[in-house]
C-alpha positions as MATLAB code, in Angstrom:
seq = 'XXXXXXXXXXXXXXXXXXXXXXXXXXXXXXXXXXXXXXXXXXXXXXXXXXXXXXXXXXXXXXXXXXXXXXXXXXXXXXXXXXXXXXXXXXXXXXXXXXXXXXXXXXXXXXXXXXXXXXXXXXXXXXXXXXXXXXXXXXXXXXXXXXXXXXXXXXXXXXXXXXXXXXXXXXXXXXXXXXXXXXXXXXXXXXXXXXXXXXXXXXXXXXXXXXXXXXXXXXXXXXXXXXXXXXXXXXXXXXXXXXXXXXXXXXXXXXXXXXXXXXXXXXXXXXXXXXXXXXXXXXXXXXXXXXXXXXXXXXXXXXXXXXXXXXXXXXXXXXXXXXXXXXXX';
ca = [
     146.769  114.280  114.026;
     149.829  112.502  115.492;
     148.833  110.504  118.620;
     151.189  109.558  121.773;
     150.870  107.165  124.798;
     149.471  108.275  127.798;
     152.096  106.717  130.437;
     150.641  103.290  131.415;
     147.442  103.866  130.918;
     148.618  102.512  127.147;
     145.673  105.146  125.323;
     147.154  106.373  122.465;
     146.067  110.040  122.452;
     146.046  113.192  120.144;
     148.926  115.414  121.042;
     146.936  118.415  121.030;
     143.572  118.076  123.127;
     140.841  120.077  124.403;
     140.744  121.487  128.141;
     137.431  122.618  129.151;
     137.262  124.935  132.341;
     135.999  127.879  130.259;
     133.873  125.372  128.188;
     131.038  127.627  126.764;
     132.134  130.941  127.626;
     134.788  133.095  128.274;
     136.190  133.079  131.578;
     133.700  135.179  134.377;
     131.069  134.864  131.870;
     127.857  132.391  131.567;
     127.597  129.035  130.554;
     126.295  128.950  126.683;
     125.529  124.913  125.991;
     125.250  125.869  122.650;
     128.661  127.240  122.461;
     130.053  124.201  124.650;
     128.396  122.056  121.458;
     130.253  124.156  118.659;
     133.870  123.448  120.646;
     133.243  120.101  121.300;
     132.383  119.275  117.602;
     135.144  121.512  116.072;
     137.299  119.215  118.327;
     136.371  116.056  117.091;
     135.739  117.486  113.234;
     139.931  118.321  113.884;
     140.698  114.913  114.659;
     140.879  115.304  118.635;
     140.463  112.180  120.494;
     141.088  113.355  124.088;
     139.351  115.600  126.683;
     139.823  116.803  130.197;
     137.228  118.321  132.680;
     136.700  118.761  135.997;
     133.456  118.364  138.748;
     133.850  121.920  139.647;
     134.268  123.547  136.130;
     131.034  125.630  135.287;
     129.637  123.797  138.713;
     129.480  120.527  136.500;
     127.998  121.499  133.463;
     130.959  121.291  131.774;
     130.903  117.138  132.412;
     127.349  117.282  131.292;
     128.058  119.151  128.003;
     130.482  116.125  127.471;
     128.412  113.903  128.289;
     125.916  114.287  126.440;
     128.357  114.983  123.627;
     129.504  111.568  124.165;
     126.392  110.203  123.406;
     126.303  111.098  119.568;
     129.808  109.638  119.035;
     130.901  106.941  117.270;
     134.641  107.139  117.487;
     136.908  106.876  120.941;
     137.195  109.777  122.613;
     138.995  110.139  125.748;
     137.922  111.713  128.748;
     139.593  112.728  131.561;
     138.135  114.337  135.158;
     139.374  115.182  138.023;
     137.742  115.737  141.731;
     138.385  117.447  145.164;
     138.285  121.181  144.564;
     134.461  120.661  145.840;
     135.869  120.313  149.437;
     135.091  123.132  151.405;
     137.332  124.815  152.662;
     140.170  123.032  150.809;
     142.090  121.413  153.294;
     143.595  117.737  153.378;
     141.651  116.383  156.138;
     138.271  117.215  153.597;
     140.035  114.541  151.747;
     138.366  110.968  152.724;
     137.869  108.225  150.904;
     133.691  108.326  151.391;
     133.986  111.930  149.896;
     136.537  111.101  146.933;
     134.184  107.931  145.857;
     131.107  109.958  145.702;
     132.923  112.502  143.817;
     133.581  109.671  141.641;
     129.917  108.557  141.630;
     128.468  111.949  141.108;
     131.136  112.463  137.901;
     129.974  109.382  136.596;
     126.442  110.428  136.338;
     126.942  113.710  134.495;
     128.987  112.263  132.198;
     126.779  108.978  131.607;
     129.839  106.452  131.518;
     129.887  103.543  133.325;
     133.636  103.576  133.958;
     136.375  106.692  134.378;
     138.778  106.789  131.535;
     141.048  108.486  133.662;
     140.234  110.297  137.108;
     142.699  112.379  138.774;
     142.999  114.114  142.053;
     142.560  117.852  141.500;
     145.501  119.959  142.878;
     145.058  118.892  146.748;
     146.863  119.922  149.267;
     150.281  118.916  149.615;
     149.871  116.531  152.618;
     147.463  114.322  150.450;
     150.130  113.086  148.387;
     151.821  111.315  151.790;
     148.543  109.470  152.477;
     148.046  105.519  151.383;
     145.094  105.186  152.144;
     143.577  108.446  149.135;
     145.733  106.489  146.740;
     144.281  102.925  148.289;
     140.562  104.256  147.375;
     140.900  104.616  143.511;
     142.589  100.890  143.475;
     139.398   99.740  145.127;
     137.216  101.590  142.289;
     139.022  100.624  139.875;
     138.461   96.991  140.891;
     135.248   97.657  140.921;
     135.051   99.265  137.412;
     134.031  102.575  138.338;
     137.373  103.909  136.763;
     139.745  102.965  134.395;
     143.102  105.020  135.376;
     144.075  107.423  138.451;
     146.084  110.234  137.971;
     147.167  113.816  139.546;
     146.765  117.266  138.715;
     149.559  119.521  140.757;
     150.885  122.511  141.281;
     154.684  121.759  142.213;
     156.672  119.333  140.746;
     157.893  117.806  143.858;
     153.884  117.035  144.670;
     154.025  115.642  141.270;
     157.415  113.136  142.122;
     155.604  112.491  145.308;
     152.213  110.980  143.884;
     154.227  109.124  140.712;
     155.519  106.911  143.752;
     151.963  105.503  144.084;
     152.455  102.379  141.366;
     148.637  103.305  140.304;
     148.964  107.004  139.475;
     149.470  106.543  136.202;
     149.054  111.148  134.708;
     150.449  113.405  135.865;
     149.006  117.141  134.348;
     150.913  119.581  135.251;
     151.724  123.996  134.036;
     154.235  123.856  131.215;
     154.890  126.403  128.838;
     157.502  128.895  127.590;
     156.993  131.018  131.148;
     157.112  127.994  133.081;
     159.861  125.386  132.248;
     161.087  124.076  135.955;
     159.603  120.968  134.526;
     162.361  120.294  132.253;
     165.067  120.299  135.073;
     164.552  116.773  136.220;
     160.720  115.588  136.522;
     160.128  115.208  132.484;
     162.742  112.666  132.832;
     161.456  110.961  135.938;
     158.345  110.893  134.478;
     159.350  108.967  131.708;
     161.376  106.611  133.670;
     158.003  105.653  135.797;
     156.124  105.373  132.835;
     154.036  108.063  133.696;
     151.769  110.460  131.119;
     152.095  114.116  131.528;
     149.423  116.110  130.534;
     150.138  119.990  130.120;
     147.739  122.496  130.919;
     147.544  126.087  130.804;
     149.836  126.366  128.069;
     149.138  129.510  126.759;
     149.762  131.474  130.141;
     145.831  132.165  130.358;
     146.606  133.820  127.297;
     149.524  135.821  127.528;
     150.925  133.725  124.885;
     148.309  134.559  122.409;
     149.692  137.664  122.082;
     146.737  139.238  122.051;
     146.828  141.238  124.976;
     148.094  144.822  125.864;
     148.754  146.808  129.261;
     145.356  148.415  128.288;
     143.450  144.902  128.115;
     140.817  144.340  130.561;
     139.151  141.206  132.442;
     135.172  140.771  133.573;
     134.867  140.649  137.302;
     134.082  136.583  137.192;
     137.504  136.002  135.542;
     140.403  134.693  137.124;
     142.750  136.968  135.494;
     141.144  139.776  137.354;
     140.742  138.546  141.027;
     142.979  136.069  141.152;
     146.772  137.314  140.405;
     147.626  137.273  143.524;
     146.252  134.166  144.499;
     143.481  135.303  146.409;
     141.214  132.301  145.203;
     143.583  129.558  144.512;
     147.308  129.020  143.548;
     148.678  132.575  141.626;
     150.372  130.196  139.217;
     147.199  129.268  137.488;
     146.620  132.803  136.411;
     149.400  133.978  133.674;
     151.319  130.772  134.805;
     152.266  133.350  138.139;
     154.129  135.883  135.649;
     153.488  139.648  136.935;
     151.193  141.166  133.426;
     153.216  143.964  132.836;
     156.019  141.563  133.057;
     154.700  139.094  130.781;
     153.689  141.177  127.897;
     157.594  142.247  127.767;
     158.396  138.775  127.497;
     155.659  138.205  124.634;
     157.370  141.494  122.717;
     160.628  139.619  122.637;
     159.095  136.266  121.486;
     157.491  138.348  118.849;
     160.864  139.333  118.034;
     162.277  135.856  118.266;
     159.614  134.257  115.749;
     158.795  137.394  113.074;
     155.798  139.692  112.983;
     153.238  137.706  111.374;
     154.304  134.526  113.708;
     150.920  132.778  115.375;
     151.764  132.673  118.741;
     149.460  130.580  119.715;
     150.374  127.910  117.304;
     153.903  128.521  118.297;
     153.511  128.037  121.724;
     151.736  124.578  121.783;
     154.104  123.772  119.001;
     156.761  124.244  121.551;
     155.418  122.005  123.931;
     155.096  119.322  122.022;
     158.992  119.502  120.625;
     159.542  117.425  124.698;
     159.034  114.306  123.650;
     158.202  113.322  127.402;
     154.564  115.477  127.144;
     151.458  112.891  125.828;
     148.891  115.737  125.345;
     148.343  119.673  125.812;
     144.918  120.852  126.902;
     144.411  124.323  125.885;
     140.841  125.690  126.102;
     138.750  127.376  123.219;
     135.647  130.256  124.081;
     134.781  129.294  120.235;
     135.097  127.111  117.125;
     137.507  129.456  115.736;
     140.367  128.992  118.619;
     139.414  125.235  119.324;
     140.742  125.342  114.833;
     143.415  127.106  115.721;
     144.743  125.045  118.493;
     144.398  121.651  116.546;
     146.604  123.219  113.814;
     149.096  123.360  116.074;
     150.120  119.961  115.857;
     150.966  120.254  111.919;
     153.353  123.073  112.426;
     156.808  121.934  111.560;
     158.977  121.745  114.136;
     161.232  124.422  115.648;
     164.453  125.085  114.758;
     167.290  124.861  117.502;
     168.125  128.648  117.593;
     164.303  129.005  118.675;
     164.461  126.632  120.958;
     167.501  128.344  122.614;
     165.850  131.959  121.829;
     162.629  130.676  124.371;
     165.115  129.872  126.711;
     167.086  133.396  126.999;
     164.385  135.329  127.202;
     162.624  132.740  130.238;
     166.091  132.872  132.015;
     166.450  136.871  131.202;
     162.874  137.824  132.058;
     160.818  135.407  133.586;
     162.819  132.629  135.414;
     163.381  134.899  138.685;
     159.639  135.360  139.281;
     158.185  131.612  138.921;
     161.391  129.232  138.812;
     161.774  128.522  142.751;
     158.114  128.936  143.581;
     156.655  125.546  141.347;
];
C-alpha cells in the first residue's frame, strides 16, 4: 500500500488506516475482543501500518485490544490516541494540565508503550485552542518521553487553523468526505504550508456512503446514529457528517448515478479522499474482517477521472452544501 508523510512528525504512513471507535462491535452494541483481534489482524495482513484510538472508545478497551495487539508484532505500526472527552461535563476549564498528563499516563498503560506515537487533544472546546499553557503541557511530555508527537482532533476548521499555530501540533484529524468538503476551501492548503498531517475521519458519513442504507434502515438504541442526530450527545456533525438521513440517501442515489450500478461505494468514497494530495491517512472503521478488506482495497483503486471529480461536487453544492457548509 502507498504510504505518505504525516506532517512533521516525518512517519511515513499507509494512506488508508484503521479507526477504531466501533472496534469489536457495531456501534450501540458490546465489546467482542475476539472480533477487535480479527480487524486488527486483517489490518496488518492488508499492509496497514497506522492506527487511531481514543481513551474513551469502548471505555478503553479499545487501547487495550491494541495493545495487546501490539505485543505480537514485529513490523511498525503506528498508533495514534487522543484524550479529553473523559472530562465531565465537557467544558474547557476541565481542561488542566494535571488532568491531560494523567490522561496521558493512563493511555500509556493500556496500550503498554513507553512513549505516544502521536497524542492528540480530542475535539475540546473551542476556548482550549487559545490557551498556552494545554499546548505548553505536551512539550513538557514530550521532553520527557512520554510522547512522541501532539496533535488535534476538531470539529471546525477554524479550531483546526487555530491549534496549527502551536509550532508543536504537528495532526490535525479532521471530517472530510464527499458530504463534507469546507475543508478544501482554504485549510488543506494551510495545512500543507505549516507542515501539518491531516488525518480524515468519518469518511464514509457513518455509513451513508456505503450505500447500504434505506429510509427503512434502523439503528440499536446504543448507536449514535439513533440518539445522536441532533446532537443531543456531542457535535451533530459526527453522525452522517450532520447531513439530515432522508437527505443523504438522495444524495447517495445520485452518486450511484454518477459512478454506475455495480460501483463500490465504499471503495469510491475513500478513493476520493485520497485524490487531495494534502490528506496523509483516512481512518475508516470496520465491525469485521470483511469491511476492514474492503477498506484497504481502497487504496489500489485507480484514480478518478475529472468528470467524477466535478460530478461529487454538483451534487454536494446541489444537495448537501446548504445544510453543513457554514456550520464546520
Amino acid at each position: 500500500m502507498n504510504k505518505r508523510t504525516l506532517g512533521k512528525t516525518g512517519f511515513d504512513v499507509t494512506e488508508i488506516g484503521l479507526g477504531t471507535w466501533q472496534l469489536g462491535g457495531r456501534w450501540g452494541d458490546s465489546y467482542n475482543e475476539e472480533s477487535a483481534r480479527a480487524i486488527l489482524d486483517a489490518a496488518v495482513e492488508n499492509g496497514l501500518n497506522f492506527i487511531d484510538t481514543a481513551d474513551v472508545y469502548n471505555d478503553g478497551m479499545s487501547e487495550r485490544s491494541i495493545g495487546s495487539f501490539l505485543k505480537s508484532q514485529k513490523d511498525r505500526i503506528y498508533v495514534a490516541t487522543k484524550c479529553g472527552r473523559q472530562i465531565s461535563p465537557h467544558i474547557q476549564e476541565g481542561y488542566t494540565p494535571e488532568a491531560l498528563t494523567q490522561y496521558v499516563e493512563d493511555s500509556l498503560k493500556r496500550l503498554q508503550l513507553e512513549t505516544l506515537d502521536l497524542i492528540q487533544l480530542h475535539c475540546p472546546p473551542t476556548q482550549v485552542y487559545y490557551r498556552p499553557e494545554i499546548f505548553e503541557t505536551f512539550e513538557r511530555l514530550k521532553e520527557q518521553g512520554k510522547i512522541r508527537n501532539l496533535g488535534v482532533s476538531v470539529e471546525k476548521i477554524e479550531e483546526a487553523a487555530k491549534a496549527t499555530e502551536f509550532p508543536n501540533v504537528t495532526t490535525v484529524q479532521i471530517i472530510f468526505n464527499m458530504f463534507r468538503l469546507r475543508p478544501l476551501d482554504w485549510f488543506f492548503d494551510l495545512a500543507a504550508r505549516r507542515n501539518v498531517g491531516i488525518i480524515v475521519r468519518v469518511p464514509l458519513a457513518s455509513g451513508l456512503l456505503t450505500g447500504k442504507f434505506s429510509s427503512n434502515s434502523s439503528f440499536a438504541p446504543g448507536d449514535h446514529r439513533n440518539f445522536n442526530r441532533d446532537g443531543k450527545a456531542f457535535d451533530k456533525g459526527e453522525t452522517f457528517s450532520g447531513v439530515p438521513y432522508e437527505l443523504g440517501l438522495e444524495a447517495v442515489d445520485r452518486l450511484k448515478e454518477l459512478f454506475g450500478p455495480d460501483v463500490n461505494l465504499v471503495q469510491t468514497a475513500l478513493r476520493w479522499i485520497l485524490m487531495h494530495p494534502q490528506v496523509s491517512t483516512v481512518i475508516p472503521g470496520a465491525s469485521n474482517r470483511s469491511q476492514m478488506e474492503n477498506n484497504a482495497a481502497a487504496a489500489a483503486l485507480p484514480p478518478l477521472s475529472r468528470d467524477q471529480m466535478d460530478g461529487v461536487k454538483q451534487i454536494y453544492d446541489e444537495l448537501i452544501k446548504n445544510e453543513v457548509h457554514q456550520l464546520w
